[in-house]
PyMOL Python script that loads the backbone (N, CA, C, O; Angstrom):
from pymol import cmd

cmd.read_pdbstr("""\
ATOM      1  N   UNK A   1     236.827 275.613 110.912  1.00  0.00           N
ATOM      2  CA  UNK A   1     237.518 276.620 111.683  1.00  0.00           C
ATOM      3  C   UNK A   1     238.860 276.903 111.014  1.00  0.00           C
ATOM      4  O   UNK A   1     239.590 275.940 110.781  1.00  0.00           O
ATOM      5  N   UNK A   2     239.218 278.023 110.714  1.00  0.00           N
ATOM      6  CA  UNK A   2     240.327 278.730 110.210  1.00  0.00           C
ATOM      7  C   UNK A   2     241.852 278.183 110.833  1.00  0.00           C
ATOM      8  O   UNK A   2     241.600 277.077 111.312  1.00  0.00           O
ATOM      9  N   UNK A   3     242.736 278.363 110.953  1.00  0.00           N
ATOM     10  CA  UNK A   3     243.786 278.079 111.196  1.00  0.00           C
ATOM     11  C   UNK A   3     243.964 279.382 112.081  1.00  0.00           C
ATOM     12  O   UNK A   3     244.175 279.154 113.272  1.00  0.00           O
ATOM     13  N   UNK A   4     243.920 280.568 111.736  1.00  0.00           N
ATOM     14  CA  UNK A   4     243.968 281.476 112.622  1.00  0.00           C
ATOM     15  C   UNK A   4     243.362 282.121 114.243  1.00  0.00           C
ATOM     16  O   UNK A   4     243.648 283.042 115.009  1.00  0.00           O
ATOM     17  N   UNK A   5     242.345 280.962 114.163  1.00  0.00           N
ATOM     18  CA  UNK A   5     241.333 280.821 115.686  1.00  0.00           C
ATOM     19  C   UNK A   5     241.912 280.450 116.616  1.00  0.00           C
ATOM     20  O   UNK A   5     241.276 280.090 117.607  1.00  0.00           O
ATOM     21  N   UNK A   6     243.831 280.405 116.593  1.00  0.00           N
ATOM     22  CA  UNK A   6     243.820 279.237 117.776  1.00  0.00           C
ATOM     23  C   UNK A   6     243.637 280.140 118.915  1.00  0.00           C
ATOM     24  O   UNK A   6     243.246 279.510 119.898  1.00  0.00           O
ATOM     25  N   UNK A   7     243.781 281.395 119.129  1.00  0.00           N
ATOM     26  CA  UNK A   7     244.575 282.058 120.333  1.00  0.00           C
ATOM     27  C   UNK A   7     243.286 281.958 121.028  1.00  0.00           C
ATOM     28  O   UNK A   7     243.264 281.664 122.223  1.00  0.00           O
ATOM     29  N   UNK A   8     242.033 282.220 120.255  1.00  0.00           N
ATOM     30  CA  UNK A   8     240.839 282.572 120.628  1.00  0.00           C
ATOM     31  C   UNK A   8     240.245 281.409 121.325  1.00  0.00           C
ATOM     32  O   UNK A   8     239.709 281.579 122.420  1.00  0.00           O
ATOM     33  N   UNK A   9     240.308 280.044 120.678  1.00  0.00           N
ATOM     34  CA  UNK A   9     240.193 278.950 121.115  1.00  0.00           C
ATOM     35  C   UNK A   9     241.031 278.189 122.315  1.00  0.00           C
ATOM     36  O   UNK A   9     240.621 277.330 123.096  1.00  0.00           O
ATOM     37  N   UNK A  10     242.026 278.642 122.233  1.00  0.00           N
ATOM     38  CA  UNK A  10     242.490 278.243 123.506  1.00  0.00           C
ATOM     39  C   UNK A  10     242.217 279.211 125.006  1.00  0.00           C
ATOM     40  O   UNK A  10     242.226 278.682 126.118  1.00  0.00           O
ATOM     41  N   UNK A  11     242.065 280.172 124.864  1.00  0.00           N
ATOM     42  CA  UNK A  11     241.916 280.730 125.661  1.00  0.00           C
ATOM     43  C   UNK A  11     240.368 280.320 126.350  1.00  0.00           C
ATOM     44  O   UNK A  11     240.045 280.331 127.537  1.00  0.00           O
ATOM     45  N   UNK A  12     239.640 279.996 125.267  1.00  0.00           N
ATOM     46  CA  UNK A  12     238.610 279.669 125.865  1.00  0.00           C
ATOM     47  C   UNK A  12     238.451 277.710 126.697  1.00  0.00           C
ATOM     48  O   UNK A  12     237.700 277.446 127.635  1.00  0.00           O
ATOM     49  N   UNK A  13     239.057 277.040 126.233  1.00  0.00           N
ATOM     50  CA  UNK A  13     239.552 275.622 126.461  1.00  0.00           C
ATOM     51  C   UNK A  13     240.416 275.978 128.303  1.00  0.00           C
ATOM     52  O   UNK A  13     240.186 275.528 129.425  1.00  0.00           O
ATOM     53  N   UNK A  14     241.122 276.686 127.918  1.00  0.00           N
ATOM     54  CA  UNK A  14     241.563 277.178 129.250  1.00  0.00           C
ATOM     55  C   UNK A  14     240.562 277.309 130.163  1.00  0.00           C
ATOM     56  O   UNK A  14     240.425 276.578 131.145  1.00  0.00           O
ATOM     57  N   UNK A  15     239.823 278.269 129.851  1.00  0.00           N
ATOM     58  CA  UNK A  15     239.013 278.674 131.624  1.00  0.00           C
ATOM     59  C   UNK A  15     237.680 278.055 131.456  1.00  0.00           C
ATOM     60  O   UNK A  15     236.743 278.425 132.164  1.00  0.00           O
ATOM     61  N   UNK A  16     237.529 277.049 130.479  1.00  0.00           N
ATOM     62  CA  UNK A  16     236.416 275.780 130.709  1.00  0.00           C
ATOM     63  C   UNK A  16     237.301 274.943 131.485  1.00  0.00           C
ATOM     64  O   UNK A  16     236.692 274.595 132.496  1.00  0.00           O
ATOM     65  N   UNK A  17     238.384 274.500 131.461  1.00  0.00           N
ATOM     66  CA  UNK A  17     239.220 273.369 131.640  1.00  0.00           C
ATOM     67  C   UNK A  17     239.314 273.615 133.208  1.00  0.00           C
ATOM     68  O   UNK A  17     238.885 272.809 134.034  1.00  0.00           O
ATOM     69  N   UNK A  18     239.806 274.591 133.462  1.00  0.00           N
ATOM     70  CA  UNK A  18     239.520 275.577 134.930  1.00  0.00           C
ATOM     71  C   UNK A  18     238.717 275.057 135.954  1.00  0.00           C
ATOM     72  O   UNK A  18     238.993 274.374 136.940  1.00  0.00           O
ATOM     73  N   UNK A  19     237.275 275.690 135.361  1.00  0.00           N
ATOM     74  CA  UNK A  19     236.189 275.392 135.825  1.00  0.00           C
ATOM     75  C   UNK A  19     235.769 273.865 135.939  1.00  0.00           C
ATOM     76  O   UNK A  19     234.989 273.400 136.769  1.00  0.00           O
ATOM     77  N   UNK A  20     236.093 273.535 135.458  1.00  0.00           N
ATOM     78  CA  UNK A  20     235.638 272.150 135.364  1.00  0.00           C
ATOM     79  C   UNK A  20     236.448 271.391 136.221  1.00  0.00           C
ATOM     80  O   UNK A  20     235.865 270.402 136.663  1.00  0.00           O
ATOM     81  N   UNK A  21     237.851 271.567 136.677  1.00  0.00           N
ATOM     82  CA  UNK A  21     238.678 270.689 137.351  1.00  0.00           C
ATOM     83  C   UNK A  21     238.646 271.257 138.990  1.00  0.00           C
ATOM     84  O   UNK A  21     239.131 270.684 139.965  1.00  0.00           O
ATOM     85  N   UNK A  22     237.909 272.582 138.959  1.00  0.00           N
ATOM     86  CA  UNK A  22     237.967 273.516 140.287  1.00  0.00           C
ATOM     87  C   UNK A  22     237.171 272.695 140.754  1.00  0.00           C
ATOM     88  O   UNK A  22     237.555 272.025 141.713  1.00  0.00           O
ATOM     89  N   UNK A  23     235.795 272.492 140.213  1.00  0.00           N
ATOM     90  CA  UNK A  23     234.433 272.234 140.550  1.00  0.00           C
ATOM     91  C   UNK A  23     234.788 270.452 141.669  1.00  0.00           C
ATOM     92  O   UNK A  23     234.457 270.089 142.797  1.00  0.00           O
ATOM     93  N   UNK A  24     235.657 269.776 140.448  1.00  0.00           N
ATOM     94  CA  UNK A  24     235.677 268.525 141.460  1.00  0.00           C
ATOM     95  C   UNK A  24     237.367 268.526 142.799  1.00  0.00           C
ATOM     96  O   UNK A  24     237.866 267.656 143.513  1.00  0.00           O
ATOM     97  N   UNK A  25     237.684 269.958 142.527  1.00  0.00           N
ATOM     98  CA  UNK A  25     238.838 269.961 143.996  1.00  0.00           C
ATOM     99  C   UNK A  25     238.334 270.148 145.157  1.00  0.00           C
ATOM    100  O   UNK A  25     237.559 271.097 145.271  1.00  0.00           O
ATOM    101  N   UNK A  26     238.569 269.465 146.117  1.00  0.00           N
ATOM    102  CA  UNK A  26     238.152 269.650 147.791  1.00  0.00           C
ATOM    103  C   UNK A  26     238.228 271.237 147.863  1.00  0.00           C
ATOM    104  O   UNK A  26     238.961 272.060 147.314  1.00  0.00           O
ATOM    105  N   UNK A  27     236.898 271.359 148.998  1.00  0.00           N
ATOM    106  CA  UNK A  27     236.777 272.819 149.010  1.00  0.00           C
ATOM    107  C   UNK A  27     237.731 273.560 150.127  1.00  0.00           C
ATOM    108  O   UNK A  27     238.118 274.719 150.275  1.00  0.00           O
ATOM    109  N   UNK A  28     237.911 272.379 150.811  1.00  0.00           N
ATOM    110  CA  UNK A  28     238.801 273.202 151.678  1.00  0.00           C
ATOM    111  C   UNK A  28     240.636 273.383 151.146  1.00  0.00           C
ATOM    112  O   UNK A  28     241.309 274.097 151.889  1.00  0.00           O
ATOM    113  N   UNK A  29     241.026 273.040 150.480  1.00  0.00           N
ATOM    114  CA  UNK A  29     241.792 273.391 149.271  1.00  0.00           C
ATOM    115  C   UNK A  29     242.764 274.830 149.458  1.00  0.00           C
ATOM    116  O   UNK A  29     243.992 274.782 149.523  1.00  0.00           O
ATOM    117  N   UNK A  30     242.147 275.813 149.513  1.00  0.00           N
ATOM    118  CA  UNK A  30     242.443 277.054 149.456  1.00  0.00           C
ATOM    119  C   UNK A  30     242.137 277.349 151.231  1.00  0.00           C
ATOM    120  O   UNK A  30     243.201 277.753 151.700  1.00  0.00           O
ATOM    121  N   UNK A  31     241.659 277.317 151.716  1.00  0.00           N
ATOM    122  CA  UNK A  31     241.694 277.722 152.948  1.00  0.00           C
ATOM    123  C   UNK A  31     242.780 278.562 153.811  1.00  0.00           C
ATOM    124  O   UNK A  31     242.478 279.533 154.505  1.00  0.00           O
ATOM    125  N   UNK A  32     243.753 278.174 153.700  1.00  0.00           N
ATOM    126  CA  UNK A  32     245.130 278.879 154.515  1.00  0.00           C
ATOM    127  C   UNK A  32     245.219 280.277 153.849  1.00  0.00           C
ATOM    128  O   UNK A  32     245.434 281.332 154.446  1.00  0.00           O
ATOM    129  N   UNK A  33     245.034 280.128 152.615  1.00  0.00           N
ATOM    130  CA  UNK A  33     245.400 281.534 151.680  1.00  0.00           C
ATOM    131  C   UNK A  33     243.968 282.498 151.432  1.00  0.00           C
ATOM    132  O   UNK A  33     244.379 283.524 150.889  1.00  0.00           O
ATOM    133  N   UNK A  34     242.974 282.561 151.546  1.00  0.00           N
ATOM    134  CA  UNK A  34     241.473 282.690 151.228  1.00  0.00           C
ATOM    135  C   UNK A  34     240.359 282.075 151.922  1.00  0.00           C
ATOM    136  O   UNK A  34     240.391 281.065 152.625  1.00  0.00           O
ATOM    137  N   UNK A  35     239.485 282.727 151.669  1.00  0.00           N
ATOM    138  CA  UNK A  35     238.337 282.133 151.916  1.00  0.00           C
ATOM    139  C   UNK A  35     237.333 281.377 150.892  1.00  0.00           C
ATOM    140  O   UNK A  35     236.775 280.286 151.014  1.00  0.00           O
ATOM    141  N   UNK A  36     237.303 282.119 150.073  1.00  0.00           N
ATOM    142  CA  UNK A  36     237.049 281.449 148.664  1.00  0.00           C
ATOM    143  C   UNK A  36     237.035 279.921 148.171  1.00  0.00           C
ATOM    144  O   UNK A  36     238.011 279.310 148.607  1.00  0.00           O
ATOM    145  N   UNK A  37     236.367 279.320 147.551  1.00  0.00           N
ATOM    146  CA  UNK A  37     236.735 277.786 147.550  1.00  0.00           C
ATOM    147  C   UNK A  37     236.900 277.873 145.616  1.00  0.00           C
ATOM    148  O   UNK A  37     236.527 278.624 144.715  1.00  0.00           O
ATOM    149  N   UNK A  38     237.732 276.530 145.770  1.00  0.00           N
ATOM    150  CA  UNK A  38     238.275 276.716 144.389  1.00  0.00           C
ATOM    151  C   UNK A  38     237.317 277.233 143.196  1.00  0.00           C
ATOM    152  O   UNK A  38     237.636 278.241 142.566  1.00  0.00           O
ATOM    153  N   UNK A  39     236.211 276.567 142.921  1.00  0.00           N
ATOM    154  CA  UNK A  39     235.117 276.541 142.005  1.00  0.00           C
ATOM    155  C   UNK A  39     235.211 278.543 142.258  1.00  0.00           C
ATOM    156  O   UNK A  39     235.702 279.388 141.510  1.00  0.00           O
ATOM    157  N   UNK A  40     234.623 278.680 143.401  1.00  0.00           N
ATOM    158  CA  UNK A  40     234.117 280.834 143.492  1.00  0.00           C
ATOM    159  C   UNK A  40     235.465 281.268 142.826  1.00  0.00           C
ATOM    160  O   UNK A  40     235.376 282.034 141.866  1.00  0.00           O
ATOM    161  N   UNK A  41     236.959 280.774 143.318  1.00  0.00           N
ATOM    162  CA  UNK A  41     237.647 281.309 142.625  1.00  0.00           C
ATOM    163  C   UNK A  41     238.344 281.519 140.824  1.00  0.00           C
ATOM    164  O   UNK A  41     238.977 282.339 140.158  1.00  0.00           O
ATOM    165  N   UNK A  42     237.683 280.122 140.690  1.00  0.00           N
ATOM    166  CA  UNK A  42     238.545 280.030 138.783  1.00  0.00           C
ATOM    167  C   UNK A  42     236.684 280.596 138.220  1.00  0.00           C
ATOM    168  O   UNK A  42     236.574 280.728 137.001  1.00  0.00           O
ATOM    169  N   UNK A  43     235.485 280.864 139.004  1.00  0.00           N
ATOM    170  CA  UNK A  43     234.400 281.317 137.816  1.00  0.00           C
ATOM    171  C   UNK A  43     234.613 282.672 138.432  1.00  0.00           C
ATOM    172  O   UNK A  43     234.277 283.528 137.615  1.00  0.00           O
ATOM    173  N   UNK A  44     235.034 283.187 139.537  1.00  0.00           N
ATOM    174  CA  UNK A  44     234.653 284.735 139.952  1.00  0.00           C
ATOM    175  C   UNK A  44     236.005 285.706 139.090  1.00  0.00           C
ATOM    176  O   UNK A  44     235.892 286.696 138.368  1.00  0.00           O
ATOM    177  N   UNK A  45     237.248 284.948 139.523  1.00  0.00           N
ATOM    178  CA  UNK A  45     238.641 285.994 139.023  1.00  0.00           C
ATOM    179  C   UNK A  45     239.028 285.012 137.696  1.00  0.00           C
ATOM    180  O   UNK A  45     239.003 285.578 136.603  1.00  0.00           O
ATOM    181  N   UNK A  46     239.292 283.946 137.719  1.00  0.00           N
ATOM    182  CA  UNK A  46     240.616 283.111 136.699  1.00  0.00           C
ATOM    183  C   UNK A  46     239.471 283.160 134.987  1.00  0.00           C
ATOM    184  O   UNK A  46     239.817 283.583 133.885  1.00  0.00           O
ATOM    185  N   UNK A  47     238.153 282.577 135.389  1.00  0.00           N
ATOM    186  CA  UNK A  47     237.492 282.623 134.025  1.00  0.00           C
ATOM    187  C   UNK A  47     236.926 283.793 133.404  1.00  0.00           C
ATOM    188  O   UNK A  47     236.643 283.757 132.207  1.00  0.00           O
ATOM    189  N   UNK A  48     236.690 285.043 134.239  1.00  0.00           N
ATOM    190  CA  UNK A  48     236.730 285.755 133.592  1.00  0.00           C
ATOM    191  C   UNK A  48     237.652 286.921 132.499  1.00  0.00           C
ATOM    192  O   UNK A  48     237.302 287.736 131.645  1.00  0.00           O
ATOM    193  N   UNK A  49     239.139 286.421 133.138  1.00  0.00           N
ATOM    194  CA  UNK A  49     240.046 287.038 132.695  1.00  0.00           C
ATOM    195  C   UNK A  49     240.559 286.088 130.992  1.00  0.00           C
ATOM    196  O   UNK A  49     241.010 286.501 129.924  1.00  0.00           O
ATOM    197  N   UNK A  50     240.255 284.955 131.416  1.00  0.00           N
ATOM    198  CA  UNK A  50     240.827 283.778 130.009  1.00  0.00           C
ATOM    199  C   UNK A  50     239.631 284.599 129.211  1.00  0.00           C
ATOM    200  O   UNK A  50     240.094 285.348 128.351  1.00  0.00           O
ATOM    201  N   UNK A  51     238.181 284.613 129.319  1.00  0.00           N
ATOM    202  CA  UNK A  51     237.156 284.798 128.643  1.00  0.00           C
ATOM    203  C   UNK A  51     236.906 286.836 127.966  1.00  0.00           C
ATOM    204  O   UNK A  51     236.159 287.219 127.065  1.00  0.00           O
ATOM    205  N   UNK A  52     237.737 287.574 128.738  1.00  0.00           N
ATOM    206  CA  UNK A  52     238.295 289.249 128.235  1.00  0.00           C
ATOM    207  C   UNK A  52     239.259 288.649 127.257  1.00  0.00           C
ATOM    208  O   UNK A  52     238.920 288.897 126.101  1.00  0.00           O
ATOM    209  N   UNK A  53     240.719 287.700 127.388  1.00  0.00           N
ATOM    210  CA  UNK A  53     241.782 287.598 126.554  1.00  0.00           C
ATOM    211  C   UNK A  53     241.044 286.635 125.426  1.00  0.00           C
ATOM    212  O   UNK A  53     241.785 286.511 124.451  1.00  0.00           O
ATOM    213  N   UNK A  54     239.866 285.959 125.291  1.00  0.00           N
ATOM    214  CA  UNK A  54     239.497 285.371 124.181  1.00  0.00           C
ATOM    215  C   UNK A  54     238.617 286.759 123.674  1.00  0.00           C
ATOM    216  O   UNK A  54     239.130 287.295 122.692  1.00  0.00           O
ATOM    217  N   UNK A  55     237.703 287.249 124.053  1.00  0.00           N
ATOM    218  CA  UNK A  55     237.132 287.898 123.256  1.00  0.00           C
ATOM    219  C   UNK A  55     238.113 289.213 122.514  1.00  0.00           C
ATOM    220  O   UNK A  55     237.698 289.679 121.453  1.00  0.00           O
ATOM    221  N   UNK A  56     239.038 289.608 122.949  1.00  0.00           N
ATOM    222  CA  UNK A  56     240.253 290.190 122.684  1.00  0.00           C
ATOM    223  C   UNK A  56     240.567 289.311 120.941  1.00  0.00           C
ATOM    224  O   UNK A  56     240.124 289.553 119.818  1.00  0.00           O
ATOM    225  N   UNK A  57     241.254 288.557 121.319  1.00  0.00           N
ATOM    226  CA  UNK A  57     241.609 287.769 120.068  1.00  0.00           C
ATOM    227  C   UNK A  57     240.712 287.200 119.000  1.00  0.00           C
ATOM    228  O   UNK A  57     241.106 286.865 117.883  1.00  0.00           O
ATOM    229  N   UNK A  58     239.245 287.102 119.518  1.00  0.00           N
ATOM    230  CA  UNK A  58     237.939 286.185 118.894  1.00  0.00           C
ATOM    231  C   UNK A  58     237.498 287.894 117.804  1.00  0.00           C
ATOM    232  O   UNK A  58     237.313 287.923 116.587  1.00  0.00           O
ATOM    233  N   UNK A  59     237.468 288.564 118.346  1.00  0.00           N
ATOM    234  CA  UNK A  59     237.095 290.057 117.892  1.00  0.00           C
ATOM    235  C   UNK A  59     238.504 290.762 116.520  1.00  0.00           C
ATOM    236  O   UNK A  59     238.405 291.497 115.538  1.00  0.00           O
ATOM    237  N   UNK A  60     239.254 290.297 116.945  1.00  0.00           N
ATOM    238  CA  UNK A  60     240.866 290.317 116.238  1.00  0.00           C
ATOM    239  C   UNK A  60     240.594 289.422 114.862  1.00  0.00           C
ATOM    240  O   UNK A  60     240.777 289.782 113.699  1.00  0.00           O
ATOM    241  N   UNK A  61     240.120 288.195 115.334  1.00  0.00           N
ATOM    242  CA  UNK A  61     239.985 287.111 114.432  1.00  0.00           C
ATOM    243  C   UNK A  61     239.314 286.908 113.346  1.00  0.00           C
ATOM    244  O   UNK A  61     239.694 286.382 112.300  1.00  0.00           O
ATOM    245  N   UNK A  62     237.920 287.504 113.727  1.00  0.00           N
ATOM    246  CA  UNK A  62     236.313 287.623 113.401  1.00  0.00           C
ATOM    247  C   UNK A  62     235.948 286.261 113.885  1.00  0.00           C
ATOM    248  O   UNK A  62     235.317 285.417 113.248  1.00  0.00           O
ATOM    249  N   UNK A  63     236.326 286.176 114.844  1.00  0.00           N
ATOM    250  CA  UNK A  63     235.410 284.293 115.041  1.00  0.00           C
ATOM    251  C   UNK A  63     234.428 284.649 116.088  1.00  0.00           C
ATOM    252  O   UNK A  63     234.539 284.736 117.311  1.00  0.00           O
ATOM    253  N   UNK A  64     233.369 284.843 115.225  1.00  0.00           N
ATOM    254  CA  UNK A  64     231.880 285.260 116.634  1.00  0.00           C
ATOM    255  C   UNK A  64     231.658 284.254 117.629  1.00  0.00           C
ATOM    256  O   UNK A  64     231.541 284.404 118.846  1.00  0.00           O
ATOM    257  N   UNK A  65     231.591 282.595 116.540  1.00  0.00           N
ATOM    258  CA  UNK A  65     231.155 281.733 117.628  1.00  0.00           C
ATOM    259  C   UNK A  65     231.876 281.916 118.909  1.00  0.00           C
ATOM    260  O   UNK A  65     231.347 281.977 120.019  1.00  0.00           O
ATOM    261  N   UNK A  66     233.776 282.036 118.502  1.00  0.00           N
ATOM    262  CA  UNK A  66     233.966 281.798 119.699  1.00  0.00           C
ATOM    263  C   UNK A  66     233.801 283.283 120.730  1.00  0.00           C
ATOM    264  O   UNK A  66     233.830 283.436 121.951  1.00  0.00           O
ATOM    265  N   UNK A  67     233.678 283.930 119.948  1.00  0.00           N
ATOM    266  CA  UNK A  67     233.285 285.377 121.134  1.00  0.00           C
ATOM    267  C   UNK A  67     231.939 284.865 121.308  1.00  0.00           C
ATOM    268  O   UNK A  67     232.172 283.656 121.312  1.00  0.00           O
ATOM    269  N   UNK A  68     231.208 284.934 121.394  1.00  0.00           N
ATOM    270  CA  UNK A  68     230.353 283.990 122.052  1.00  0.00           C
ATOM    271  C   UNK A  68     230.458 282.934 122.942  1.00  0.00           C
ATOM    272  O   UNK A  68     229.944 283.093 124.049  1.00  0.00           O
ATOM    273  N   UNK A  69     231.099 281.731 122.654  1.00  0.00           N
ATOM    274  CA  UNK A  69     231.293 281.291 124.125  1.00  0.00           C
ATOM    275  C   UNK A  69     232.466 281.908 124.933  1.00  0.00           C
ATOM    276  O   UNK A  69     232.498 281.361 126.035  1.00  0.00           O
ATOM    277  N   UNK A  70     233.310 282.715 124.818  1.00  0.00           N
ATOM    278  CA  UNK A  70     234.026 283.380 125.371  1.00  0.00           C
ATOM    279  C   UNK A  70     233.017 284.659 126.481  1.00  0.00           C
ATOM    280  O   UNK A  70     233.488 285.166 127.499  1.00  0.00           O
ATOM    281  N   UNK A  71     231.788 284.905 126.006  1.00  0.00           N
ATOM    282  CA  UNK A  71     231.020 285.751 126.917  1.00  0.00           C
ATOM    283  C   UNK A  71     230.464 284.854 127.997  1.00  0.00           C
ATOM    284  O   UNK A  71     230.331 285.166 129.181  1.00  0.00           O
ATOM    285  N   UNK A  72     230.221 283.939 127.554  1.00  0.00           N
ATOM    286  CA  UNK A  72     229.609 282.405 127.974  1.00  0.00           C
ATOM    287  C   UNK A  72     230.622 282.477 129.284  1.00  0.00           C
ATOM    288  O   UNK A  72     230.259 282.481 130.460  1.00  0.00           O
ATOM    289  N   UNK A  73     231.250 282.503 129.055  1.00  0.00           N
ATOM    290  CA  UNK A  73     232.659 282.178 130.088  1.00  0.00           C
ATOM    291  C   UNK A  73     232.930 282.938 130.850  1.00  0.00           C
ATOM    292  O   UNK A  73     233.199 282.557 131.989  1.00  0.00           O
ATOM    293  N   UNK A  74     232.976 284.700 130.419  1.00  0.00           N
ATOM    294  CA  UNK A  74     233.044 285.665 131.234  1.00  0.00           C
ATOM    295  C   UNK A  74     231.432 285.671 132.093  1.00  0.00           C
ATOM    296  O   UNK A  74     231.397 286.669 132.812  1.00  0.00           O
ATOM    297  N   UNK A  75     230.350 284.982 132.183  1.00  0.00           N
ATOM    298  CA  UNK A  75     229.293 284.777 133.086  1.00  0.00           C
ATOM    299  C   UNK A  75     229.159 283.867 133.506  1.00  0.00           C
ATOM    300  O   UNK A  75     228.030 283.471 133.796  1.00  0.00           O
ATOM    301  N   UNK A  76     230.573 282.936 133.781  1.00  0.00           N
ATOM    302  CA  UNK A  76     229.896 281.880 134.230  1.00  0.00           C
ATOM    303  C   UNK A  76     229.329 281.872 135.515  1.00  0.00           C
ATOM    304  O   UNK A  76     228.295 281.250 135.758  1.00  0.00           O
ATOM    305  N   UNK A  77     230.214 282.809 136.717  1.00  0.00           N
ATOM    306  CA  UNK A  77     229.523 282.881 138.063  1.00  0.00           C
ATOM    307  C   UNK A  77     228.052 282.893 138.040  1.00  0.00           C
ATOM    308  O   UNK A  77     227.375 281.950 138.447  1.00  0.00           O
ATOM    309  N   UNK A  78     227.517 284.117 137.497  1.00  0.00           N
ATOM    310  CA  UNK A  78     225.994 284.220 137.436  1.00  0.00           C
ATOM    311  C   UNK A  78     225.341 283.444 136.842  1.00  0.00           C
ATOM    312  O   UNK A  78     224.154 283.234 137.091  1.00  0.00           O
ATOM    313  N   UNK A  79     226.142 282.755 135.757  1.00  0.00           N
ATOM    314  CA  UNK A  79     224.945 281.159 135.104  1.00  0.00           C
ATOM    315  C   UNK A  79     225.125 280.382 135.784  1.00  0.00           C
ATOM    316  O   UNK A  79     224.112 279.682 135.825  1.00  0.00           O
ATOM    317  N   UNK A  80     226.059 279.927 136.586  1.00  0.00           N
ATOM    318  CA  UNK A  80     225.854 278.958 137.981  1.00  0.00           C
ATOM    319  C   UNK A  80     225.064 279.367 139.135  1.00  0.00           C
ATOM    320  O   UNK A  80     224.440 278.397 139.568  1.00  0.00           O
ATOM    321  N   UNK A  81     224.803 280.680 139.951  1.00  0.00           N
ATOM    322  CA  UNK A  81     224.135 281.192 140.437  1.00  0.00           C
ATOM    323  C   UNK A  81     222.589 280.745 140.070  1.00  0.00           C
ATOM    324  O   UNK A  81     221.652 280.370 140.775  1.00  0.00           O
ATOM    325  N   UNK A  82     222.745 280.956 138.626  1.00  0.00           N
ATOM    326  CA  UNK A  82     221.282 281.058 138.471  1.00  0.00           C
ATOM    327  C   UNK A  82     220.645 279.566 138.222  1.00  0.00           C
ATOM    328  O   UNK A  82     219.539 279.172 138.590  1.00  0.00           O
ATOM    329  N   UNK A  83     221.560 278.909 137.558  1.00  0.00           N
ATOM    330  CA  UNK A  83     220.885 277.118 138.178  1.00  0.00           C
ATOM    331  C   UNK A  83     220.870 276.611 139.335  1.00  0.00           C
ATOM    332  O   UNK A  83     219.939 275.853 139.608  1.00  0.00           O
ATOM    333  N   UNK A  84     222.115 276.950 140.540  1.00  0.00           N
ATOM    334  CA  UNK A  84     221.884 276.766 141.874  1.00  0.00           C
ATOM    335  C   UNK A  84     220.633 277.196 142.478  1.00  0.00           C
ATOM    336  O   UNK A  84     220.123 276.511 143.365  1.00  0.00           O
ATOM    337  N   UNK A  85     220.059 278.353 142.042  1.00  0.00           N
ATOM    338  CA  UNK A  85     218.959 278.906 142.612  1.00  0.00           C
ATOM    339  C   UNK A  85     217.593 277.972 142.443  1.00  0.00           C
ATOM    340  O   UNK A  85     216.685 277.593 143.183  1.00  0.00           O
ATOM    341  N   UNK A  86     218.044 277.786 140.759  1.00  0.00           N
ATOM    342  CA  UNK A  86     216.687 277.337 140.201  1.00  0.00           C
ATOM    343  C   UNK A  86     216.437 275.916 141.060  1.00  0.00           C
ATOM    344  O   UNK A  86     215.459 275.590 141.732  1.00  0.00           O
ATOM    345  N   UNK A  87     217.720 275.171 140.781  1.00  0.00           N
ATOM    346  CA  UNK A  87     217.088 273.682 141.846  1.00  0.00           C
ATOM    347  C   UNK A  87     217.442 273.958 142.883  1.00  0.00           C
ATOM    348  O   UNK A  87     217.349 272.947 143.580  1.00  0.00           O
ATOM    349  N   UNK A  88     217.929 275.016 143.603  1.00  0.00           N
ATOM    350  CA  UNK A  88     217.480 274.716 145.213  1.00  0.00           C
ATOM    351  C   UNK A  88     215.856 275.002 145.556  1.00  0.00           C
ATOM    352  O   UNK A  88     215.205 274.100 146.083  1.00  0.00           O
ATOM    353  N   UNK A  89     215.240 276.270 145.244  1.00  0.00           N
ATOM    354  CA  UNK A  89     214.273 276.634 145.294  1.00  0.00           C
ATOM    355  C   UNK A  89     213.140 275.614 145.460  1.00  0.00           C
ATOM    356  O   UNK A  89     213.860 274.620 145.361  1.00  0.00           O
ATOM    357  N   UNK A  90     212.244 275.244 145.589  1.00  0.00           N
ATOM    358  CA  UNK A  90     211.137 274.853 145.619  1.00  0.00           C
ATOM    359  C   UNK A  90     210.430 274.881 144.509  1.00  0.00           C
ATOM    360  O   UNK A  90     211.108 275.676 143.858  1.00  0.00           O
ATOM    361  N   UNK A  91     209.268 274.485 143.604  1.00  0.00           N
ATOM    362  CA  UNK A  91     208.875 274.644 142.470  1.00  0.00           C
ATOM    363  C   UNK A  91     207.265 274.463 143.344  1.00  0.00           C
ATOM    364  O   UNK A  91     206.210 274.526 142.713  1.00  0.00           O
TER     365      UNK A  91
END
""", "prot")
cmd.dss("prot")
cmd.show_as("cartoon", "prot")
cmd.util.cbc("prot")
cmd.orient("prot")
């Protein structure tokens, strides 16, 4: 990796880091201010905005991989959606 990837790379370290620390905060957390629980809020508003400002800079950069997981990031709601579904469901 180039020396010039950082902006792209951090941005994406950011709204993994996000997600990942939302996921284990008590849900009632946010309550007074929202309805929303932390996790709906850093994959619905906070990760998709880190994951626009990486592909911004990843596209600037030429660093595909990380525009790539930077899209990764801007879906994360719906790729969680779509494994919640898969194991709640029944098989």
């Amino acid at each position: 990796m180039q020396k010039n990837n950082k902006k792209a790379l951090i941005c994406f370290l950011i709204g993994l880091i996000l997600v990942v620390i939302s996921y284990f905060l008590p849900e009632n957390l946010l309550m007074a201010f929202t309805n929303l629980r932390p996790f709906g809020l850093a994959t619905i508003i906070i990760a998709p905005f880190c994951g626009l400002f990486g592909i911004g800079y990843a596209i600037k950069e030429k660093a595909w991989l990380l525009l790539f997981l930077n899209l990764i990031l801007i879906n994360s709601f719906p790729i969680y959606l779509m494994f919640a579904y898969y194991l709640a469901t029944p098989h």
